[in-house]
SERO-621064 format. One record per residue (C-alpha): residue in one letter; x, z, y negated. Coordinates in pm, 1 decimal, padded with zeros to 6 digits. Layout:
N
  res         u         w         v
    A         X         Z         Y
...
END
This chain:
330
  res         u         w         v
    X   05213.6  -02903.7  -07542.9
    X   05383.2  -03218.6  -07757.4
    X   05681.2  -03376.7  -07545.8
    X   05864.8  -03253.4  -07903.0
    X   05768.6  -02881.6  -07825.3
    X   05854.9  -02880.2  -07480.4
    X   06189.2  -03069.0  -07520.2
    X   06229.0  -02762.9  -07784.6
    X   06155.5  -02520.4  -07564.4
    X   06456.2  -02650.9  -07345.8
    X   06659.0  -02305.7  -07404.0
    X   06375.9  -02082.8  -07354.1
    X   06278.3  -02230.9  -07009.6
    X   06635.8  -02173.3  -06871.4
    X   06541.4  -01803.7  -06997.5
    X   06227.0  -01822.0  -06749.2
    X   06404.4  -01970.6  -06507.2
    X   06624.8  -01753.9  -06496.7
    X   06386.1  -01480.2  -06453.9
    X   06217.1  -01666.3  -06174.3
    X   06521.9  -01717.6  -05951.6
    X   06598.7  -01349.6  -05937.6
    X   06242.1  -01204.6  -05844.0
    X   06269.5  -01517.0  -05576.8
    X   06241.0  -01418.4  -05217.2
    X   06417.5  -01648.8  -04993.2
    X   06538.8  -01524.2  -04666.7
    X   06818.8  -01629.7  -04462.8
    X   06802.2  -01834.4  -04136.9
    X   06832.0  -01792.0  -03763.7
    X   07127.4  -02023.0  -03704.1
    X   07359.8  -02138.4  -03935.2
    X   07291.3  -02395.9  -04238.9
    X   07561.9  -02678.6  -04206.9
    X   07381.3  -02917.2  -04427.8
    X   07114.3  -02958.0  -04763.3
    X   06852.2  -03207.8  -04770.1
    X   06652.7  -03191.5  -05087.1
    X   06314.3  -03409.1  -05094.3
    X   06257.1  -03508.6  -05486.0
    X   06151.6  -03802.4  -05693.9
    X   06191.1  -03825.5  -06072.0
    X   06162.1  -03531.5  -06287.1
    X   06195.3  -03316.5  -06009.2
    X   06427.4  -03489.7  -05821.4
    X   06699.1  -03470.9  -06115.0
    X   06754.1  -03138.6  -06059.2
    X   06890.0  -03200.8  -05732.3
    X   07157.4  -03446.1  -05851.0
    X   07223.8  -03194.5  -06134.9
    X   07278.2  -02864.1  -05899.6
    X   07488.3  -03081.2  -05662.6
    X   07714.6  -03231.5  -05958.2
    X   07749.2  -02845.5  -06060.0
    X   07866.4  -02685.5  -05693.7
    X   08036.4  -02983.0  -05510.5
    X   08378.3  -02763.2  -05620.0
    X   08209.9  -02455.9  -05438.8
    X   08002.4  -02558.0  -05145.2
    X   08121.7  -02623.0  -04822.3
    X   07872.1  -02767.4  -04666.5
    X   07772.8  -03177.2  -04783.9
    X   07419.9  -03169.8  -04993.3
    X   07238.0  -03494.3  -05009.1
    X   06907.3  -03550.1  -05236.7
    X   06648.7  -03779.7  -05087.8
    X   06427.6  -03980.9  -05328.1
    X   06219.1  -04154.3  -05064.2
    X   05933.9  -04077.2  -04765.1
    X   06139.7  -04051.1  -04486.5
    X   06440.0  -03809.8  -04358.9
    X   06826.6  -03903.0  -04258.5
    X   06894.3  -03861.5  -03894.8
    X   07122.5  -03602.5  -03966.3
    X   06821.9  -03332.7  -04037.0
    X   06822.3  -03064.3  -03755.3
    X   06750.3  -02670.3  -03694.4
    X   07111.8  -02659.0  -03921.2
    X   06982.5  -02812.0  -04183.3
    X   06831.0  -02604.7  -04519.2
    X   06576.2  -02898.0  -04652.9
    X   06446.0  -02804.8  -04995.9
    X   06132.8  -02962.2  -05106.7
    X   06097.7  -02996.5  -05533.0
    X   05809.7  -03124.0  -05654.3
    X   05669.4  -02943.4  -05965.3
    X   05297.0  -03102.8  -05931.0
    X   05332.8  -03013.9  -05569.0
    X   05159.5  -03340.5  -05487.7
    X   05447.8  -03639.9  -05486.5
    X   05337.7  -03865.3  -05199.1
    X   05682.5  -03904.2  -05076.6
    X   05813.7  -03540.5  -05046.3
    X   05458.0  -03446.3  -04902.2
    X   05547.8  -03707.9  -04648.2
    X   05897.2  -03573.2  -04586.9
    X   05806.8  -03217.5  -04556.3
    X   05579.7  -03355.3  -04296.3
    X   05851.9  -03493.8  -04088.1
    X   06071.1  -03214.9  -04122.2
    X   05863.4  -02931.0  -03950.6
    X   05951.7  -03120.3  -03662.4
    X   06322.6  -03003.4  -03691.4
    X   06332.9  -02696.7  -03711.0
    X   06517.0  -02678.3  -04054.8
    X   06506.0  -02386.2  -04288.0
    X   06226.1  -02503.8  -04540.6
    X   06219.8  -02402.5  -04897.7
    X   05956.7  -02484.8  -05147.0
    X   06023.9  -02528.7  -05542.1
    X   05658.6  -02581.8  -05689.5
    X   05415.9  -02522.2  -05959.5
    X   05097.4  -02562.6  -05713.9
    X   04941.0  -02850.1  -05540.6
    X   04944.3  -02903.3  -05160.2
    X   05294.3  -02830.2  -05111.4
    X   05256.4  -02476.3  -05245.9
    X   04927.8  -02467.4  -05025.2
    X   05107.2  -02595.9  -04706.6
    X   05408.2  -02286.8  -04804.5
    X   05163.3  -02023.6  -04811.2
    X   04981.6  -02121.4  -04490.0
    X   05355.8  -02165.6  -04289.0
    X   05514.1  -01891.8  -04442.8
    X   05787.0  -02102.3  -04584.0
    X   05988.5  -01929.6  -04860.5
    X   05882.5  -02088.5  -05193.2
    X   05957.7  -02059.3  -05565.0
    X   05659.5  -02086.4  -05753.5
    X   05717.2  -02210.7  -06112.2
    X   05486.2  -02185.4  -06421.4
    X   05228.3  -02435.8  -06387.9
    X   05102.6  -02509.1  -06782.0
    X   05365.4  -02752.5  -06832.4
    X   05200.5  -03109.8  -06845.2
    X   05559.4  -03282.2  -06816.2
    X   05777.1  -03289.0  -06449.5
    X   06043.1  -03437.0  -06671.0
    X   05982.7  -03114.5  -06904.2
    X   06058.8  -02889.2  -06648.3
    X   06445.5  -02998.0  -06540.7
    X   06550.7  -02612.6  -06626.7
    X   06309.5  -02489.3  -06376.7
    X   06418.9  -02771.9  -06137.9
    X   06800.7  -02653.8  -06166.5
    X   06807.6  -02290.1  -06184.4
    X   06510.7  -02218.9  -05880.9
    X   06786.2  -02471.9  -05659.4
    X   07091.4  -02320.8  -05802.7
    X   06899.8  -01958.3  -05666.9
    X   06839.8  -02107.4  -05352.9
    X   07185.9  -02168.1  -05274.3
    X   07333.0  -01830.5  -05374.1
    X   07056.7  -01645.7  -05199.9
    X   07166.5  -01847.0  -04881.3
    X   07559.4  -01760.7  -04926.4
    X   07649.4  -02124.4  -04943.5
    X   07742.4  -02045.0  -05363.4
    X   07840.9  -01806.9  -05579.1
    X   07679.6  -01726.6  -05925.1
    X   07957.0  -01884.6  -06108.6
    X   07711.8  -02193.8  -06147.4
    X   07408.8  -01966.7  -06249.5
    X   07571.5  -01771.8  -06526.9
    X   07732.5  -02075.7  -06664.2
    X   07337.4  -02182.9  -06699.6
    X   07272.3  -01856.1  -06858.5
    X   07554.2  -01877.4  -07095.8
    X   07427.8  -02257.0  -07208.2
    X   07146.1  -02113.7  -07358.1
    X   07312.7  -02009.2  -07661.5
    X   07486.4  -02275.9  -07685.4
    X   07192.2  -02484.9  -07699.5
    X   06979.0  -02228.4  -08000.1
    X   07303.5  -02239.0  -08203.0
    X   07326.5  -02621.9  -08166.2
    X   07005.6  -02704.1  -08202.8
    X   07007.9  -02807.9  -08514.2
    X   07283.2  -03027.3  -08511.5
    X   07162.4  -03193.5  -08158.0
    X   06881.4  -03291.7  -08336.6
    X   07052.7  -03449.2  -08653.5
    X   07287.4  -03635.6  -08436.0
    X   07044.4  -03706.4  -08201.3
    X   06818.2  -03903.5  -08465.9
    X   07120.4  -04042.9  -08598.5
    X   07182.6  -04223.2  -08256.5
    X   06847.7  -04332.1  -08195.3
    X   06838.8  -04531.5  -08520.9
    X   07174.0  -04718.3  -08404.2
    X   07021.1  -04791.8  -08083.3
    X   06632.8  -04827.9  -08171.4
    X   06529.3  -05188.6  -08050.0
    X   06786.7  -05241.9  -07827.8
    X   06885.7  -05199.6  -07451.7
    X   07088.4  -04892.8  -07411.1
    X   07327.1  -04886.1  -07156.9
    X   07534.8  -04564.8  -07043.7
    X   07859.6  -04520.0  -06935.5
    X   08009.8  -04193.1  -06796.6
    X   08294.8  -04066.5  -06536.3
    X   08209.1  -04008.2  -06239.8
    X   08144.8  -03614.0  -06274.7
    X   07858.3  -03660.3  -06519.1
    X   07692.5  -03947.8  -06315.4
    X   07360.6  -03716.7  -06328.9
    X   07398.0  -03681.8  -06710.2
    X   07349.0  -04062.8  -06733.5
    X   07075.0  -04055.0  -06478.7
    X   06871.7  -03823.6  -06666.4
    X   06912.6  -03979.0  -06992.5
    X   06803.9  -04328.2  -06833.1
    X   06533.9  -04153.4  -06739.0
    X   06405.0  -04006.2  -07043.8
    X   06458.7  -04344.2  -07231.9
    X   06247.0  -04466.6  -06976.9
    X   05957.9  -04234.4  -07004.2
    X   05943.5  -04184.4  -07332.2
    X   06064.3  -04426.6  -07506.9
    X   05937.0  -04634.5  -07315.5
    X   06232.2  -04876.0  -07306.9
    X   06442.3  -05020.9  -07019.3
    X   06782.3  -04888.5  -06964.8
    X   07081.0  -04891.8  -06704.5
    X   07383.8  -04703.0  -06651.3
    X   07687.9  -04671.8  -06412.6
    X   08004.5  -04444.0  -06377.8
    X   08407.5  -04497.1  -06440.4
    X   08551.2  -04588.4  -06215.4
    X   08352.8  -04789.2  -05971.0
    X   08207.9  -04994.7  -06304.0
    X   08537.6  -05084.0  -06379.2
    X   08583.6  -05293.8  -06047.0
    X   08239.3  -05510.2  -06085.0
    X   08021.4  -05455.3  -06405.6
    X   08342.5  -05470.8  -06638.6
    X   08331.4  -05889.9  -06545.0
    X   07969.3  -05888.9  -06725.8
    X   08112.2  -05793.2  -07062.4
    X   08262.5  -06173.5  -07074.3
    X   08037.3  -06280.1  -07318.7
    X   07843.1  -06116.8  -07609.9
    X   07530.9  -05901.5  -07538.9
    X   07448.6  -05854.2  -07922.0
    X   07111.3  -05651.0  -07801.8
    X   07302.9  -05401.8  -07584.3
    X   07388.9  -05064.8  -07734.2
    X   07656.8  -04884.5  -07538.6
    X   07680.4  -04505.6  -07526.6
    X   07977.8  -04290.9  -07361.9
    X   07949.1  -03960.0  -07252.9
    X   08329.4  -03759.5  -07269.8
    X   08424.5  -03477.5  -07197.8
    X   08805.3  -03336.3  -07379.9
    X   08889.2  -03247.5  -06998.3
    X   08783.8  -03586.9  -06861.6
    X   09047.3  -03672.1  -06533.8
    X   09296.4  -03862.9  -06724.6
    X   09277.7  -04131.0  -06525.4
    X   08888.3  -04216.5  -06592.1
    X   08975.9  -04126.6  -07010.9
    X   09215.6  -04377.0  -06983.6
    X   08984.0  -04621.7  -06779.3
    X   08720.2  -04550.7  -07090.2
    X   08946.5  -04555.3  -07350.2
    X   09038.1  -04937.8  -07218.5
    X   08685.6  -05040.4  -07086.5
    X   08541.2  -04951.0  -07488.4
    X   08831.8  -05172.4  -07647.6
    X   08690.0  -05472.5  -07398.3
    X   08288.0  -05392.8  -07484.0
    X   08317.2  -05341.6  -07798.5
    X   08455.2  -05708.6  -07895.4
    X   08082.2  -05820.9  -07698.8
    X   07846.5  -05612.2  -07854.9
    X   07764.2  -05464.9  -08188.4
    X   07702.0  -05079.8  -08088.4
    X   07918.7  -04879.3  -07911.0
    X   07931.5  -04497.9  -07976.9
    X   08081.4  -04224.6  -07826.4
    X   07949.4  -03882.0  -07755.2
    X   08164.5  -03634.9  -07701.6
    X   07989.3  -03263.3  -07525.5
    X   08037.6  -02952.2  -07602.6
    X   08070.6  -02602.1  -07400.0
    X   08341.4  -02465.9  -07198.1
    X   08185.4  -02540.9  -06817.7
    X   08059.2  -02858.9  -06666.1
    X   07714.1  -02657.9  -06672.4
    X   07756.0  -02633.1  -07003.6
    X   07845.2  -02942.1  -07071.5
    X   07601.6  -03090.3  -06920.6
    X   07345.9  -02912.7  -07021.9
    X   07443.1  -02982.7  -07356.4
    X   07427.7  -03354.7  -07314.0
    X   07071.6  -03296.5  -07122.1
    X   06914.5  -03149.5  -07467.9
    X   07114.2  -03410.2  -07686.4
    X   06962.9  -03734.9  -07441.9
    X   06643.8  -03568.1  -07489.0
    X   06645.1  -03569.2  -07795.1
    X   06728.5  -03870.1  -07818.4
    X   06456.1  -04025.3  -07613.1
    X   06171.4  -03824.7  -07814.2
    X   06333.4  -03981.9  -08162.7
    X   06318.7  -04350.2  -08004.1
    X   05996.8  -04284.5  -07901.9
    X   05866.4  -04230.6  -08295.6
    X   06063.2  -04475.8  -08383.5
    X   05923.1  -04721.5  -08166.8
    X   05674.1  -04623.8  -08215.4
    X   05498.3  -04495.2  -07884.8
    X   05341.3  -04151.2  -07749.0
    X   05648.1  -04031.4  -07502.2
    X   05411.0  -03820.7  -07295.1
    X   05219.8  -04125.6  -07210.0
    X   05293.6  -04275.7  -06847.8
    X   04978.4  -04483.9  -06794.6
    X   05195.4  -04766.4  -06619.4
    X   05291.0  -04436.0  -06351.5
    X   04937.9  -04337.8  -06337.1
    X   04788.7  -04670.8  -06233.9
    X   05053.9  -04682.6  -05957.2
    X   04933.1  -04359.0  -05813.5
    X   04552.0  -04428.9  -05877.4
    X   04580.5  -04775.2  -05680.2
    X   04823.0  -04653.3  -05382.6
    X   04530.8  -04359.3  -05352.5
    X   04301.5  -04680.8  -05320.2
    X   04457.5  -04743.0  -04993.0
END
């Protein structure tokens, strides 16, 4: 499949997901889970920072995701580690999963194949297998979110407050979908050829993430963002001076804390008298799933419009590839 048909398909792979998390079989532990360690890198690593974003109101227990080889000391027999990797083969989580057998943690798989789903089967961990014809990790943040989101209500740690507000995104997304994509194109012409740069509150920190990301991948374009209010005590001094190739994007919310709307509302008067492009996207939905969600399909489409414009083939990652092919050198 085209990167355009998959990001398309965006609505109808929450309703797999979906699917997938309720036939999942994941069964409880013999002491108690005080702690979440997920192991994931890049497109599969997202969904971590998205399900945690989405429960922190709900959980009681601290979740940290991991995007490296090793584990924090803090990883014990209390501990539910969740490995995502939708290849099944990312170097670094294989490596984790490695060290955490040692613990005695309660291990959970989320996979589409590969050695990880082969090292499941032969330990009996629990696993959720997920369809494995998509040729995209960063096409599959749906399956990424809902198979976690499942994880932690079939543990007890959550409720499915976080899972139906998934479900009920979906038709938000097919009635939008239109419009995302006419605004979306609109954007990417104001920011084509130049460095985009994201700013959002705190709460939708994994919003800018993933759209970072996807400017990254497929439009193969550098990009940087940061979060009100911690920018506005260091990066704020950078805006001195003009930066007439930066194009500066807000995500809002209506419901923002007033304190960070303010801190934007302030922040954009200071930017925008150093740069040519700053626009403001405002989401849409009634939940912070929904929101987000929204604004994942939006930056998405985004991305896939810079890339034509460009233009370049945003399923391409030959720069990725070469890493991989020369660390399997040694």
């Amino acid at each position: 499949m085209m990167m355009k048909e998959l990001i398309a398909k965006f609505p109808t792979q929450i309703i797999e997901a979906l699917e997938i998390g309720e036939k999942a079989e994941i069964h409880g532990h013999a002491r108690p889970i005080t702690k979440v360690f997920v192991a994931g890198l890049g497109g599969s690593g997202i969904g971590g920072d998205f399900v945690w974003a989405f429960i922190k109101d709900e959980c009681k227990i601290p979740v940290l995701v991991g995007k490296s080889y090793h584990l924090p000391a803090f990883v014990d027999e209390n501990t539910l580690y969740i490995a995502s990797s939708y290849s099944g083969n990312t170097e670094e989580v294989l490596h984790s999963i490695g060290e955490v057998q040692k613990t005695g943690a309660k291990i959970v798989v989320i996979t589409s194949g590969g050695k990880l789903l082969q090292l499941a089967q032969e330990k009996g961990y629990d696993y959720v297998a997920l369809p494995p014809n998509y040729p995209s990790p960063r096409a599959c943040l749906g399956f990424s979110i809902v198979a976690q989101l499942y994880v932690f209500y079939k543990l007890n740690l959550i409720s499915r407050s976080s899972i139906d507000q998934v479900k009920s995104s979906v038709d938000l997304l097919k009635y939008d979908q239109d419009e995302i994509k006419n605004k979306a194109f609109k954007i990417a012409k104001l920011i084509a050829g130049k460095t985009p740069i994201i700013y959002v509150s705190d709460r939708m920190e994994a919003v800018a993430l993933r759209f970072k990301q996807q400017i990254n991948e497929n439009a193969k374009t550098l990009s940087w963002y940061n979060v009100i209010p911690e920018m506005n005590h260091n990066e704020l001094v950078g805006w001195s001076e003009m930066h007439v190739n930066a194009a500066v994007i807000y995500f809002r919310n209506k419901d923002d804390f007033k304190r960070n709307a303010l801190r934007i509302d302030i922040s954009k008067d200071i930017i925008a008298k150093q740069t040519h492009t700053v626009i403001e996207i405002f989401s849409k939905g009634q939940s912070p799933v929904e929101k987000s969600m929204y604004f994942i399909h939006l930056g998405d489409w985004i991305s896939l419009y810079l890339a034509e414009l460009k233009p370049v083939d945003p399923s391409e990652i030959k720069v990725i590839d070469f890493l991989k092919t020369e660390l399997g050198k040694i």
